[in-house]
N, C-alpha and C positions, 0 to 999 in steps of 0.2 A: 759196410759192404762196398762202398763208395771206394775208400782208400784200398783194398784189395783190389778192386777194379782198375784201379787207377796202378798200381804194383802190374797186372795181369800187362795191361797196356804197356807200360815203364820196358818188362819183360822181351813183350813182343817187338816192342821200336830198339831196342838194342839187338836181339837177332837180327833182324830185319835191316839193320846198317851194317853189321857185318856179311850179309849175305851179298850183300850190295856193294862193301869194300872187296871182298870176294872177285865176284862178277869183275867190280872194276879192272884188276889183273889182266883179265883179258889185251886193256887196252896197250897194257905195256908191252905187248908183244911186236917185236920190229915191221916183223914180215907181215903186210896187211895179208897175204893169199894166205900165209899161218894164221895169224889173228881171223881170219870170216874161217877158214876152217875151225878153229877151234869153237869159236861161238858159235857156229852151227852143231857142232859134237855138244855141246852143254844144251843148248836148243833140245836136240834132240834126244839127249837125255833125262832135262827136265823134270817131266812127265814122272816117270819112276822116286824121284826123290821127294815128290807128293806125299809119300807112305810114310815117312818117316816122322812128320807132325803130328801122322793118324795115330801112330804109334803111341809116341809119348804120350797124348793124350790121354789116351786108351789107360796106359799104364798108371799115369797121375789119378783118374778114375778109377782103376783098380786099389790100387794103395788109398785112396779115399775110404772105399768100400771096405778094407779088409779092416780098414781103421774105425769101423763101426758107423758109419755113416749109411743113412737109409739114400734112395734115389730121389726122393723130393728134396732132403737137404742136400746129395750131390748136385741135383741140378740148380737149385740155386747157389752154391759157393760158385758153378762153374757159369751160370749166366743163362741156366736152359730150363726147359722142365723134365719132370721126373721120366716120361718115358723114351726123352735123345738122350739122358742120362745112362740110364739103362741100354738103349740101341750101343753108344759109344763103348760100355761097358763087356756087351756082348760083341763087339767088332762091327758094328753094322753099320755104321755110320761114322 
C-alpha cells in the first residue's frame, strides 16, 4: 500500500510542477501592466478550475466501483474511509 501511496504522491508532484511551469508563463510576458493583468484574470479565475480534480476523482472512484470494489476497499486504495469514499462517489465531496 505504501509503494501505491508513494505512485499516488510521484502523480501528484508531476502535475503539480507543471501547473507551476504553467503559471510560470505568466512571467515571460513583457508588459508588466499585461503580466499583473493577466495574473489577476488566472487569480480570478482560479477558483472554478477547483472542479476539475473533483472530477477526476469522482470518476477514478467510479471506475473503482464499477470494477467491483466495495467502499471500505475504495476507501482504503484511495487513503480514506468507507463513507468519504461513498460521499466522493456520490459528488458530495
Amino acid at each position: 500500500m505504501t509503494e501505491e501511496r508513494d505512485e499516488a504522491r510521484a502523480a501528484a508532484d508531476e502535475v503539480l510542477a507543471a501547473v507551476r511551469a504553467a503559471l510560470r508563463q505568466l512571467e515571460a510576458v513583457d508588459d508588466a501592466a499585461v503580466r499583473a493583468r493577466a495574473a489577476g484574470l488566472v487569480l480570478r479565475e482560479w477558483p472554478a478550475e477547483r472542479t476539475l480534480p473533483k472530477e477526476i476523482r469522482q470518476q477514478a472512484v467510479d471506475a473503482l466501483h464499477a470494477g467491483g470494489m466495495d467502499f471500505p476497499e475504495i476507501g482504503e486504495a484511495i487513503g480514506t474511509d468507507r463513507s468519504r469514499a461513498w460521499r466522493i462517489w456520490k459528488g458530495m465531496s
